[in-house]
C-alpha positions as CSV (number, residue, x, y, z in Angstrom):
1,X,0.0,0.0,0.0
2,X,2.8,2.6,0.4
3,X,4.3,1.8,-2.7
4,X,1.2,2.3,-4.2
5,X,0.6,5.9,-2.4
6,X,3.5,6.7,-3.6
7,X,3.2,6.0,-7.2
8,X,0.3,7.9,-6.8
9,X,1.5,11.1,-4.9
10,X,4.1,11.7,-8.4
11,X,1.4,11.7,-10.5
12,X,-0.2,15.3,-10.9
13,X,-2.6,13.9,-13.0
14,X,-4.0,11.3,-10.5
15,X,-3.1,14.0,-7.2
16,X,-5.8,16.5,-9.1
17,X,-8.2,14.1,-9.4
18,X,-7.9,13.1,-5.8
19,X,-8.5,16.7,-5.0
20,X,-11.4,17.3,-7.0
21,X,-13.2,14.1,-5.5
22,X,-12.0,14.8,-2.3
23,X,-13.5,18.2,-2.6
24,X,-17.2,17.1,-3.9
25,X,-17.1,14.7,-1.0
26,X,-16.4,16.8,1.3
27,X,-19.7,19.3,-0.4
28,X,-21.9,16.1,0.2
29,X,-20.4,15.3,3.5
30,X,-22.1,18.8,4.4
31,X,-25.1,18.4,2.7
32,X,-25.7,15.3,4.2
33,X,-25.0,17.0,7.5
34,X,-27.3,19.7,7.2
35,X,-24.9,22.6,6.8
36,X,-25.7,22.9,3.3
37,X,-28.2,23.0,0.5
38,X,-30.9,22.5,2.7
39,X,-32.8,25.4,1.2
40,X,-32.7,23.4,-2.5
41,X,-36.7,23.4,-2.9
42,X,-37.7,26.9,-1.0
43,X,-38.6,29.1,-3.3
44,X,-36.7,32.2,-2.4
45,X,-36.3,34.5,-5.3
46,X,-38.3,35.8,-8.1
47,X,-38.1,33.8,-11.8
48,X,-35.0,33.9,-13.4
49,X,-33.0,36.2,-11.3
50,X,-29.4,36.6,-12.6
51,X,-26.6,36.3,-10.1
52,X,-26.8,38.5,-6.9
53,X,-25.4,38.6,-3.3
54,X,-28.9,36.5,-2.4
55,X,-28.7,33.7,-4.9
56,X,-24.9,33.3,-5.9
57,X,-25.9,31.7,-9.4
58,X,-29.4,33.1,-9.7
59,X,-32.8,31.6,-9.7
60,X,-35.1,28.7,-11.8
61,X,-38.2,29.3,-13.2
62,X,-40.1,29.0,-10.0
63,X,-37.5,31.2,-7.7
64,X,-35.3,28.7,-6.2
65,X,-31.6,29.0,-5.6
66,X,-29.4,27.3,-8.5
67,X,-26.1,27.2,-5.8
68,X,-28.7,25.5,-3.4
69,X,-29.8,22.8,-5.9
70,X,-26.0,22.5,-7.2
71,X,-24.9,21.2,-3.9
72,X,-28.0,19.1,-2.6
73,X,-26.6,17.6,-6.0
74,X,-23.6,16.5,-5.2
75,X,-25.1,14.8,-2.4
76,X,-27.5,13.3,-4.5
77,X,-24.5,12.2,-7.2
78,X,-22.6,10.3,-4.8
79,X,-25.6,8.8,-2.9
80,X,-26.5,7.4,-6.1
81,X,-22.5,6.4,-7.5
82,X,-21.5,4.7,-3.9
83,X,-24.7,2.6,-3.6
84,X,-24.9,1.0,-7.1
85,X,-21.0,1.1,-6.9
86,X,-21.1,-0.8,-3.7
87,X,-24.4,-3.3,-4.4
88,X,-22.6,-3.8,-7.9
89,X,-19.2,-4.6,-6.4
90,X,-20.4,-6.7,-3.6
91,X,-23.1,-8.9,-6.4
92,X,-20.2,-8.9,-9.0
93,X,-17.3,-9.9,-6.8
94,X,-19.8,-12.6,-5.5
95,X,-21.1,-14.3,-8.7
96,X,-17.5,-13.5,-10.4
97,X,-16.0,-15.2,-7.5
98,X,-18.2,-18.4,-7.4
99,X,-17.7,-18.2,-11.4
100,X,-14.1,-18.6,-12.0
101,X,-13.9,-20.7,-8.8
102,X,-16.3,-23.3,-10.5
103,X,-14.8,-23.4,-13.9
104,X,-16.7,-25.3,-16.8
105,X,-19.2,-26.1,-13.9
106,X,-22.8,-26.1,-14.2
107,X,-22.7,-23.0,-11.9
108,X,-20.2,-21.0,-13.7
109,X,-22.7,-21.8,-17.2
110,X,-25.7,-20.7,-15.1
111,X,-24.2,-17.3,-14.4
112,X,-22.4,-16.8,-17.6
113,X,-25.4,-17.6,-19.2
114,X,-27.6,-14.9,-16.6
115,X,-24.8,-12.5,-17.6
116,X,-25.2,-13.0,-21.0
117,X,-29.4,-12.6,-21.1
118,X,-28.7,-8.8,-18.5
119,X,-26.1,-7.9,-21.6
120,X,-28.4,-8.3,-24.6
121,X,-31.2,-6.2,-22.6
122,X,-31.3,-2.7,-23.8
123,X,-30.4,-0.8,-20.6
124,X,-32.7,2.1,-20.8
125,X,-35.7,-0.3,-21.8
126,X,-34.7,-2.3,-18.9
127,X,-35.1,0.5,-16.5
128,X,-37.9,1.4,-18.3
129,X,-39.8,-1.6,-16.8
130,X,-38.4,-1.8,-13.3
131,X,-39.5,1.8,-12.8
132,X,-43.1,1.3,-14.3
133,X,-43.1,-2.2,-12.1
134,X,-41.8,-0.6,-9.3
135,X,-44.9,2.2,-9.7
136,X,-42.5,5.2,-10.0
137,X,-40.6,3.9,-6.3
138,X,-37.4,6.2,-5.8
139,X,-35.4,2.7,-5.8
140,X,-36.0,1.8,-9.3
141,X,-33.4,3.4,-10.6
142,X,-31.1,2.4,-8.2
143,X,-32.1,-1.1,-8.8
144,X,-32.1,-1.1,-12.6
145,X,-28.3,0.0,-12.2
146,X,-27.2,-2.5,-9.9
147,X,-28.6,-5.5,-11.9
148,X,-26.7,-4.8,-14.8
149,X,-23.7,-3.1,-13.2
150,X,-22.7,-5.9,-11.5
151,X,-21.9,-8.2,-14.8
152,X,-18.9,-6.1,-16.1
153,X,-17.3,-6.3,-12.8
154,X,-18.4,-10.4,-12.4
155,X,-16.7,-10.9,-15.7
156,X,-13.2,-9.2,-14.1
157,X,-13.7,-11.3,-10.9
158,X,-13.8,-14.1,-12.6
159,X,-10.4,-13.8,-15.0
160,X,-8.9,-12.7,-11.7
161,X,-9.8,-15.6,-9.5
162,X,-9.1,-18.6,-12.4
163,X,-5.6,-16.2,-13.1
164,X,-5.2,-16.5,-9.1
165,X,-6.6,-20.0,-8.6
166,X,-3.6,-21.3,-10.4
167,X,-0.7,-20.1,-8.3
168,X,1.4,-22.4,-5.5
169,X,-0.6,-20.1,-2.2
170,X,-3.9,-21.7,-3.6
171,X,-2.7,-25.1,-4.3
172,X,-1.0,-25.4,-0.7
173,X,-4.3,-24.6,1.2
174,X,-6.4,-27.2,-0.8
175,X,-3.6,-29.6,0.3
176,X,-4.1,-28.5,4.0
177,X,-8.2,-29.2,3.2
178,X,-9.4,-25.6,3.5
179,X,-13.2,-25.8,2.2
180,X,-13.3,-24.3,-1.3
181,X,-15.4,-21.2,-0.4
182,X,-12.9,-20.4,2.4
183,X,-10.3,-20.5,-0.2
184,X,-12.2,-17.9,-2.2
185,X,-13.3,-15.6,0.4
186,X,-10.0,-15.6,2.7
187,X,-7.0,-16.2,0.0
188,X,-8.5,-15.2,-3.4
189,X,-10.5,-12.4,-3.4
190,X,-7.9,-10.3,-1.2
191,X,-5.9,-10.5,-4.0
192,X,-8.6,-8.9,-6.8
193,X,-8.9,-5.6,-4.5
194,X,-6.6,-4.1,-7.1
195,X,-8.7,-4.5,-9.8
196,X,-11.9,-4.1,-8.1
197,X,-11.1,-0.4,-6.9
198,X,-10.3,0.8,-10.4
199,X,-13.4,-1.4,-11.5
200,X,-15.8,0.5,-8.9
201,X,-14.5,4.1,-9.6
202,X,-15.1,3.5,-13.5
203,X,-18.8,2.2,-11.8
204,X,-18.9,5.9,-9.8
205,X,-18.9,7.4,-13.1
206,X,-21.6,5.1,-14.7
207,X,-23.5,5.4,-12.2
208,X,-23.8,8.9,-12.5
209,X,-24.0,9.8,-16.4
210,X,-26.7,7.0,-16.1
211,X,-28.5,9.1,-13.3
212,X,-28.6,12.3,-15.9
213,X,-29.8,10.3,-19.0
214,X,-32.4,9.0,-16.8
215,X,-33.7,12.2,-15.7
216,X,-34.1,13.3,-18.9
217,X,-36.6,10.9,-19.8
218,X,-38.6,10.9,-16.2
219,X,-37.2,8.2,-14.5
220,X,-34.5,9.9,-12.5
221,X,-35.0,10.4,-8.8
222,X,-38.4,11.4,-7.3
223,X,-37.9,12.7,-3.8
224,X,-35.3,15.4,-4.2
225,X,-32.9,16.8,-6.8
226,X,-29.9,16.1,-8.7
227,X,-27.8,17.7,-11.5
228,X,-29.6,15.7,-14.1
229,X,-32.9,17.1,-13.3
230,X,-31.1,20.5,-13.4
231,X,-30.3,19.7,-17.1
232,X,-33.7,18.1,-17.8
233,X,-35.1,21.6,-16.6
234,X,-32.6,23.8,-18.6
235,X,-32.9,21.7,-21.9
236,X,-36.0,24.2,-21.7
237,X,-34.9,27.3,-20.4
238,X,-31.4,27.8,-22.4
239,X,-34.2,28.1,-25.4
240,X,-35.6,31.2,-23.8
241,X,-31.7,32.2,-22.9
242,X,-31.7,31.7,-19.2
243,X,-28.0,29.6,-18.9
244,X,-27.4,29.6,-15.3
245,X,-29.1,25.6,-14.9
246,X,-27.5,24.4,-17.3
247,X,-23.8,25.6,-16.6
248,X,-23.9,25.1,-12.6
249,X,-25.5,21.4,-13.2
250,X,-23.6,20.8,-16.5
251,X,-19.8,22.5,-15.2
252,X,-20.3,20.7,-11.8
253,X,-21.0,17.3,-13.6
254,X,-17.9,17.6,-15.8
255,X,-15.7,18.5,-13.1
256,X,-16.6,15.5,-10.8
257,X,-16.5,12.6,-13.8
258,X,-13.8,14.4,-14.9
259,X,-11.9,14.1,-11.5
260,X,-12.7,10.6,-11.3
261,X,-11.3,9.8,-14.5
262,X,-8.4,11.1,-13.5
263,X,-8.1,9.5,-10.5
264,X,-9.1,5.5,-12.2
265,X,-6.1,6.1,-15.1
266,X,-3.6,7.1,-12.2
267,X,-4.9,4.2,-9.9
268,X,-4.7,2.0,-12.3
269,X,-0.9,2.6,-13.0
270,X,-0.4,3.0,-9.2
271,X,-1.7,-0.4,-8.4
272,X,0.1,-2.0,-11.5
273,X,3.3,-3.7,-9.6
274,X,5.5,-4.5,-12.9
275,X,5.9,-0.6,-13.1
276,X,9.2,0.8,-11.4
277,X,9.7,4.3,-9.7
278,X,12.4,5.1,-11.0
């Protein structure tokens, strides 16, 4: 781990990322506290005020504070990227796990075969019908993510554990008569960490570009507010030249997936041990 901080810390690429998510976290760490954005819905202003001592980036259409709604936002952004990156991570590493464990079994063609049927489905169709099934809850979304999420990251898993299922460490405790799950859960998946963190921040991101095309055809979130309903709202107003929705949702989006992206690519060479500081 401190070889990999440290291949990290000489990156600039990867330290600015690590700022910029850091940052954003820290915004929905406060949000989530209270301190901020709790004002996102009140309607304080008058339509379409431009930027002022009151209201920082101006008002909507119905008087409330842009800045307010940008930061409940981030809140929102990362309440939505860590639980499908976490309920996809934990399902993948699971079925990815039992997969390459059980090689050429019947269980590893059962969940291959699951895998394959959640990758032919058109995503947006699919969430289309868990959030008409699910009668508009504020879970659908969440849930349509995760059960297709979590096959990309399965499919990792798996190469990882059949790659790791091979070596001398893994052979030695089957010769000792460690039960095979034990094996998994104690020897082989402690090894696939490496992959699974730069796997779950590329997830982050999904996640949340998912969130905004979502929102622009209804099926975002329904009790609260979120930079893709900001751009679902300006995709209106910019028409009638009122900008200030769409650049606070649309800059604040772009910096964050931005940041993460910066932040994968650098993790991803940090965690890689065949590189050399030189």
């Amino acid at each position: 781990m401190g070889s990999t901080w440290q291949r990290l810390r000489v990156d600039p690429y990867g330290m600015t990322g690590l700022v910029v998510v850091t940052l954003f976290f820290c915004v929905a760490l406060l949000v989530w506290s209270g301190l901020l954005g709790q004002g996102w819905s009140n309607v304080s202003g008058e339509s379409y005020e431009g930027a002022s001592q009151a209201h920082l980036f101006g008002t909507n259409l119905l008087g409330q504070d842009i800045l307010q709604r940008t930061l409940f936002g981030t809140a929102t952004a990362f309440e939505i990227g860590l639980t499908v990156t976490l309920c996809s991570a934990l399902l993948g590493t699971f079925m990815g796990a039992l997969a390459g464990w059980y090689r050429d079994t019947w269980l590893d063609e059962l969940i291959l075969w699951l895998k394959g049927v959640l990758d032919s489905i058109p995503f947006y169709l699919f969430a289309a019908a868990v959030a008409f099934a699910l009668q508009g809850h504020p879970a659908a979304m969440h849930l349509a993510m995760i059960v297709t999420f979590w096959t990309t990251t399965a499919r990792i898993i798996r190469g990882e554990v059949i790659r790791i299922k091979q070596r001398e460490f893994i052979e030695a405790a089957r010769i000792i008569g460690l039960p095979g799950l034990t094996i998994v859960f104690r020897h082989v998946l402690p090894n696939t960490v490496h992959v699974l963190l730069v796997q779950s921040t590329i997830v982050f991101v999904a996640a949340v570009n998912t969130e905004v095309i979502l929102s622009f055809l209804g099926l975002g979130i329904q009790d609260g507010v979120s930079w893709g309903m900001m751009l679902a709202e300006s995709s209106q107003e910019v028409l009638a030249g009122h900008f200030a929705n769409f650049i606070a949702a649309g800059a604040s989006l772009f910096i964050l997936l931005m940041g993460f992206n910066l932040l994968a690519d650098a993790l991803q060479d940090a965690l890689d041990t065949r590189r050399v500081i030189t």
